[in-house]
N, C-alpha and C positions, 0 to 999 in steps of 0.2 A: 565820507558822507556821500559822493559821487555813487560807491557802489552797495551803498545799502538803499538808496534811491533808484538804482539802477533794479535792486532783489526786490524791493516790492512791488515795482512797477510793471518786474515779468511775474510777480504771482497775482499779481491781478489779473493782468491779459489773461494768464494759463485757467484761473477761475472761471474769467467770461469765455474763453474759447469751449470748456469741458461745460458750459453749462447751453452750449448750442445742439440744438435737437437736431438728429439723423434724419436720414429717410427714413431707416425702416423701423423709429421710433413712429412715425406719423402713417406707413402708407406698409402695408403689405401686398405685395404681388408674388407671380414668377418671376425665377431670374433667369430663364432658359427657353426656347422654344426649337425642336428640332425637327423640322419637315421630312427629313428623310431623303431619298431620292428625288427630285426633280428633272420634270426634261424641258429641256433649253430652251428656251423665246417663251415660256409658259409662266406669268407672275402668279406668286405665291403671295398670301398676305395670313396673317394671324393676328389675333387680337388677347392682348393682355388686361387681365382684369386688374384692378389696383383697386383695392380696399380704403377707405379713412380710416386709421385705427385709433388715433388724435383724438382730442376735445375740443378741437378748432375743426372749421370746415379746410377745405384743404384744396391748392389753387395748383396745377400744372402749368409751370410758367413758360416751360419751351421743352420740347423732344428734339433732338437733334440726331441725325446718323455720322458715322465716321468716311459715309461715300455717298454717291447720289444714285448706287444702286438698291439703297437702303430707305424709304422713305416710311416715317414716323405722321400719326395724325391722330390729332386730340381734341379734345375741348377744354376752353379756360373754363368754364362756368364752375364755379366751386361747389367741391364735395361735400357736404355733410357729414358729422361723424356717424361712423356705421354705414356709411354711403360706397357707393361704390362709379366705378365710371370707367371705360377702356379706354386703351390707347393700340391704334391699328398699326401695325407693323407690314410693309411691302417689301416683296426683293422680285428685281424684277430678272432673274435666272439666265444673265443674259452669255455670262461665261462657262465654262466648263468647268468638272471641278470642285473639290470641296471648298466647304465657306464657312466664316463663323464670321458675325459682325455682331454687332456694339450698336444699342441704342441711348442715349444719355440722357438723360428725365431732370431736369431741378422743378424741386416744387418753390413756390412761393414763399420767401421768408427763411429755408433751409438753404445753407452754403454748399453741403455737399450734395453731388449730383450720385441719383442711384443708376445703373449698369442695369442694362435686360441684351440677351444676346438671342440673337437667330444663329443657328446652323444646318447645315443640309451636303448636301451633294449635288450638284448641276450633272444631269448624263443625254447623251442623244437619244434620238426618238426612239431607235429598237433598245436599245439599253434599258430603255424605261418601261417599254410594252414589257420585255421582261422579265423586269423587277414588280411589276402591279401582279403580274401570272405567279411570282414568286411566292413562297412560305414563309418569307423574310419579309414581304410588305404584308401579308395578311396578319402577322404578329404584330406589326406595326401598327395596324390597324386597330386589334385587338384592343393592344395596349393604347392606345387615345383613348378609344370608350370607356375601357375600366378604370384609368386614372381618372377620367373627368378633367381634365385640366381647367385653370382659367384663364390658360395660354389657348387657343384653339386655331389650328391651323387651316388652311383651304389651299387643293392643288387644284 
């Protein structure tokens, strides 16, 4: 008796667990944003666009980063479905170096948190003069424009 008590009790929970909505059931964004080269003590910020794709409006309950070189900024005011809203993203370039970091988004009401990642390269100040003279940042360049993103970066 104990364990057919036990068998309905986990297909219940597993019911209500699978019947809990995603992120990216509710919210479409990027999941990526890549500055590129950077030069050191110069903050970089980008801003991700996040769609409602839901039939609810849709609330950004907290942005958090995994360091305090990473700073996340939003607004609570709710989305509307088909609405849209950013959420700004800082790294303020202060190491050398490549970087990939982690911003962690819960909306309101959804248990799973959605992932958006920055990465780049931190370099000195001639390294960077260099890299802007480069063929390699004018592609870089290129490519922002023609993708359009609704990640959009600022060096």
């Amino acid at each position: 008796m104990k364990k057919l008590l036990f068998l309905a009790s986990a297909f219940v929970l597993g019911l209500s667990a699978s019947a809990q909505q995603k992120p990216d059931q509710v919210a479409k964004m990027p999941e990526n944003y890549n500055f590129g080269k950077i030069k050191m003590g110069t903050p970089v910020t980008t801003m991700f666009e996040i769609t409602n794709i839901g039939d609810k409006p849709l609330v950004i309950e907290s942005a958090t980063a995994g360091c305090g070189c990473t700073t996340p900024e939003f607004t609570k005011e709710p989305v509307a479905p088909n609405g849209a809203t950013k959420l700004k993203v800082g790294y303020n370039a202060a190491n050398m170096g490549p970087f990939t970091k982690e911003v962690y988004i819960k909306f309101a009401g959804i248990p799973e948190q959605k992932v958006v990642r920055i990465t780049g390269e931190v370099v000195d100040a001639a390294a960077y003069d260099a890299y802007t003279k480069s063929d390699e940042y004018k592609k870089w360049q290129k490519d922002q424009k023609k993708s359009k993103p609704a990640a959009k970066g600022t060096h």
